[in-house]
N, C-alpha and C positions, 0 to 999 in steps of 0.2 A: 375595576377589580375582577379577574378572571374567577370563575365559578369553578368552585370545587365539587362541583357534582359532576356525574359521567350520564345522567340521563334527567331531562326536564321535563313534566304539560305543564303547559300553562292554557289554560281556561281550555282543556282540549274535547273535544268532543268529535263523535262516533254513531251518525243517525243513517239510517235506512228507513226514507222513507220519515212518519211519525213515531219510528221505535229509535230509540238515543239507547245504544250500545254502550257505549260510555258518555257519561251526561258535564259535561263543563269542570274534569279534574284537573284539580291542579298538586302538584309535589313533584320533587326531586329525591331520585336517589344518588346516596352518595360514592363518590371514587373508593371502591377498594371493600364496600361494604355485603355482607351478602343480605340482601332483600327480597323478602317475601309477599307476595298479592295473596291474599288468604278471601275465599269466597264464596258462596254456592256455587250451581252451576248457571250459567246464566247473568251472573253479576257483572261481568263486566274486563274481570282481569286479563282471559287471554285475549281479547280483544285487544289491552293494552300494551301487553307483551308483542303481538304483532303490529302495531302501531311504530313498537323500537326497532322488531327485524326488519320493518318496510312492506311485508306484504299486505300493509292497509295504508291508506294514507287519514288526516284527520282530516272530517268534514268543516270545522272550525279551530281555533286554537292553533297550538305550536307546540310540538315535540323536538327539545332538543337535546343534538348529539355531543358532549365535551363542547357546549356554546354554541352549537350549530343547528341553525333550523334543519331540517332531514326530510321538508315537505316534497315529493319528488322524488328523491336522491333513491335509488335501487337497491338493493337486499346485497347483493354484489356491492355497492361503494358503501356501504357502511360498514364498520370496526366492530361488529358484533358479530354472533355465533349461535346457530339454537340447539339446541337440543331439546328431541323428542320423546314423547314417550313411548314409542314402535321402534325406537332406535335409528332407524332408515339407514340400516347399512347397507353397502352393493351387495349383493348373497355369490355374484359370481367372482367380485375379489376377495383376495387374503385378507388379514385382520392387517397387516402391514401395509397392502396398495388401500385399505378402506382410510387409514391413516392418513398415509401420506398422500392420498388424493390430492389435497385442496394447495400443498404447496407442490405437486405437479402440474397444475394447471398455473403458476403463480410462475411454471418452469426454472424452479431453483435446480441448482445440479444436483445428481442423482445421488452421489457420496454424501451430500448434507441433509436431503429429504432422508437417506438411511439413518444417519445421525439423529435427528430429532424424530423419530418416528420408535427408534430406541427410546430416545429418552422417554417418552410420554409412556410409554411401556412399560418403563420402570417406575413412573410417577404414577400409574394405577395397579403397579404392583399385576404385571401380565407378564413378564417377562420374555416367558417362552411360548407365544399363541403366534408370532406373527406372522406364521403360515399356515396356518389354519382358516377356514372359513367360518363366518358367522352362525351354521348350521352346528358345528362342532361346538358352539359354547354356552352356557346358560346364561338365563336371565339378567343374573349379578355382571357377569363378565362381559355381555354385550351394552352394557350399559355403563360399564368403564370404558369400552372401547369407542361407545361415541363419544365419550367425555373427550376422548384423549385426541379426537378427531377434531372435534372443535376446539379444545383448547390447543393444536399444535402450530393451527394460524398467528396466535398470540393476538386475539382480540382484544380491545377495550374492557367489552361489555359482552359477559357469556347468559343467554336466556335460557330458561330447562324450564320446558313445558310439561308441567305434569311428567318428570323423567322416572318415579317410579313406581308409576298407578301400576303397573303389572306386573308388579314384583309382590311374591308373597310375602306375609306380613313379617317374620322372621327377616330375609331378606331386606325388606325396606328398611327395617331398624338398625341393619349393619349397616343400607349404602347410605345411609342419614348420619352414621357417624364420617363413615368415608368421605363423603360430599362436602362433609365441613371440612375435615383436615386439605383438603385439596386445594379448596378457595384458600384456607390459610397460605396455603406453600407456595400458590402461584399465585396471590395476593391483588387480582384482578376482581370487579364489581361483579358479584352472581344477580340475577334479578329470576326468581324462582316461581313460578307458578303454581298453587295447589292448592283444594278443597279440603285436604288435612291438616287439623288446626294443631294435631299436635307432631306432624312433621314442621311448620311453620313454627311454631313455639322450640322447639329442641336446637333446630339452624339459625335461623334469624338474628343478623345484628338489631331490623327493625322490620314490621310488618305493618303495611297495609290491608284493611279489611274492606273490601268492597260489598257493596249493597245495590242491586237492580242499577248499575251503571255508576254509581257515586262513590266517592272513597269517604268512609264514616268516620276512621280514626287511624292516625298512624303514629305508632310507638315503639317501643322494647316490648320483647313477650314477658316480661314484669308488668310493664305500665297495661299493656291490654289485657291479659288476665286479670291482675289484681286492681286493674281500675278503670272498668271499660266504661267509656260514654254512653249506654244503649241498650234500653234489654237487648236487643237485636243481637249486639255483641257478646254481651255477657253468656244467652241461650246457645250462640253460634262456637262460643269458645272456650270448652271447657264443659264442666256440669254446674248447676246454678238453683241457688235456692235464693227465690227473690219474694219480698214480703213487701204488697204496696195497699193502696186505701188505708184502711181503720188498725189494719195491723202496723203497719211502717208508722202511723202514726203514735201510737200508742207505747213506742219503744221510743221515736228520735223526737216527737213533736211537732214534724213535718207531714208533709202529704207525700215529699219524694219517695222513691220505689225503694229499700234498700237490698244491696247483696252480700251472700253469705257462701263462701264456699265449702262442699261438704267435708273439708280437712280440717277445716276451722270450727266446727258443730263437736260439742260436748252431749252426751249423756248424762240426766239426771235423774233422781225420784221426785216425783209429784209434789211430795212434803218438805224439799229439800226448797233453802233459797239460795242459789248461785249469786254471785256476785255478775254483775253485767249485766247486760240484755238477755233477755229469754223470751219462750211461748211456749205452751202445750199443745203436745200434737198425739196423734195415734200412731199405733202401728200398724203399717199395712204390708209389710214385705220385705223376703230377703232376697238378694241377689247375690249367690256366691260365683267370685271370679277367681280362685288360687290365694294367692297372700292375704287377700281385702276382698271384702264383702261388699255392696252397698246396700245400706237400709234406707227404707224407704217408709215415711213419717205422712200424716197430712195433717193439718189443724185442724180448730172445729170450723173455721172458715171455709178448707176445701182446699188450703192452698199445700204442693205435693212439695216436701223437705228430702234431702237427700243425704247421708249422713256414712262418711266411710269408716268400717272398722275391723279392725287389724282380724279380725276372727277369735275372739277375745270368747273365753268357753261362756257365754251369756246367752239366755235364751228367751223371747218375747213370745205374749201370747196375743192372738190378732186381736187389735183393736185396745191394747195396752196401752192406757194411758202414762208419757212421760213427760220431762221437757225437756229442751232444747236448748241450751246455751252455747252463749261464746264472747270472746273478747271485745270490746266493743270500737277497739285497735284494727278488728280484723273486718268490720262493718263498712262495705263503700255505698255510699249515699249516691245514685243514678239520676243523672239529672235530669231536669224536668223536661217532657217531649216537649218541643218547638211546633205550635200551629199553623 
């Protein structure tokens, strides 16, 4: 049965020396899906990413291409595409020859390289740059215009490495919408690299979390927000209020760690009994960010609770004792660390 995925490891690994780059991963991403490597720096991901372009090859294991091993096979004979986060456009051609580059050298005639070089113009919504240079355009718009460079090959499989660490934060939030409607329209596999868990959680049909070269869990940014395997994850993804030893035990009956995230924490008075789980904690701070605030709680244990709220006209005095509830629906139990 032929495989429906467009990119495979199987047991792959990535060593320099006694440092393993990427340590024995294995997953497939699938045809058509946009997929995300989500990670520190260091973990492991663009590593893997360039394992797909070819400019690495695997020390062990097997990377494959739509079924095909790719051990050897050159950046050039693979159906893939990257894109950068520098963009790497030519600076002395047009936004047009930067386009149509790659099917000039493929030596398609020159009415049809005009042709699709249009299109993708209009598909990142550029219409009128294509005589322009790369100097003449901003950040947003040089980073459609590699899109539109790599996708006019019609790859398989399009990689974007960290394509918009350089973009101001306004900026990213739009090309993070745009980047999705794109994959939608041209309905090819994205395989995405990025240290931002909540550009990966926003795009993502599924993400990958990698850890010092190993992949920890791969799911929907549902399933790994709301039910990550790992403190590791939970701290790396999101904000996280996690209660383990005598406290977790004291609420489930267990020793496992549990987590609570600060959307799901209720406010109450000392004297009051909430239905569900709860704990008594302090007040130690507020952090106002525009709409939402985060307060900031610790127990008498020492463990620091995070608690978001609407800016609601309430006012705490430090060291105010309250407590903490919440659903006990909204509670994920962290499984226990593996020795």
């Amino acid at each position: 049965m032929k495989s429906t995925a467009d990119v495979e490891f199987l047991s792959a690994s990535k060593t320099y020396g006694d440092f393993a780059a990427v340590d024995n991963v294995s997953f497939d991403i699938r045809a058509g899906e946009f997929f995300s490597m989500l990670g520190p720096s260091g973990s492991g991901k663009t590593t893997c990413l360039r394992l797909v372009a070819g400019f690495l090859d695997v020390t062990s294991g097997k990377v494959l291409l739509q079924g095909e091993d790719v051990k050897g096979v050159p950046p050039y004979k693979r159906n893939v595409n990257t894109v950068f986060q520098d963009y790497a456009l030519f600076p002395h051609m047009t936004i047009a020859e930067n386009i149509g580059y790659g099917l000039l050298i493929r030596k398609l005639p020159k009415h049809e390289i005009k042709k699709k070089v249009e299109e993708m113009l209009e598909m990142v919504r550029l219409p009128n740059v294509g005589n322009r240079k790369p100097s003449e355009l901003s950040g947003g718009q040089k980073q459609r215009i590699a899109l539109a460079r790599a996708l006019v090959n019609q790859p398989k499989v399009l990689l974007l490495d960290e394509p918009l660490g350089a973009l101001d934060l306004k900026l990213r939030e739009e090309m993070q919408i745009e980047l999705k409607a794109i994959q939608k329209r041209v309905g090819i596999t994205f395989v995405f690299v990025t240290h931002d868990q909540e550009e990966a959680l926003s795009m993502s049909d599924r993400i990958a979390i990698f850890n010092k070269g190993k992949v920890e869990q791969i799911g929907t940014p549902e399933e790994i927000y709301e039910k990550p395997n790992s403190a590791f994850i939970a701290n790396f993804v999101g904000i996280s209020n996690i209660l383990s030893g005598d406290e977790a035990k004291e609420i489930t009956g267990k020793t496992n760690s549990i987590l609570i995230r600060p959307e799901h924490l209720s406010l109450e008075l000392p004297k009051s009994s909430p239905q569900g789980p709860k704990v008594s904690a302090y007040f130690k701070n507020k952090i106002y960010s525009g709409a939402t605030s985060r307060l900031l709680f610790e127990t008498k244990k020492g463990t620091r609770l995070t608690l978001f709220d609407k800016n609601l006209d309430r006012k705490f005095q430090l060291e105010e004792e309250v407590l903490l509830s919440w659903e006990a629906s909204k509670m994920h139990e962290l499984p226990e660390k593996k020795v």
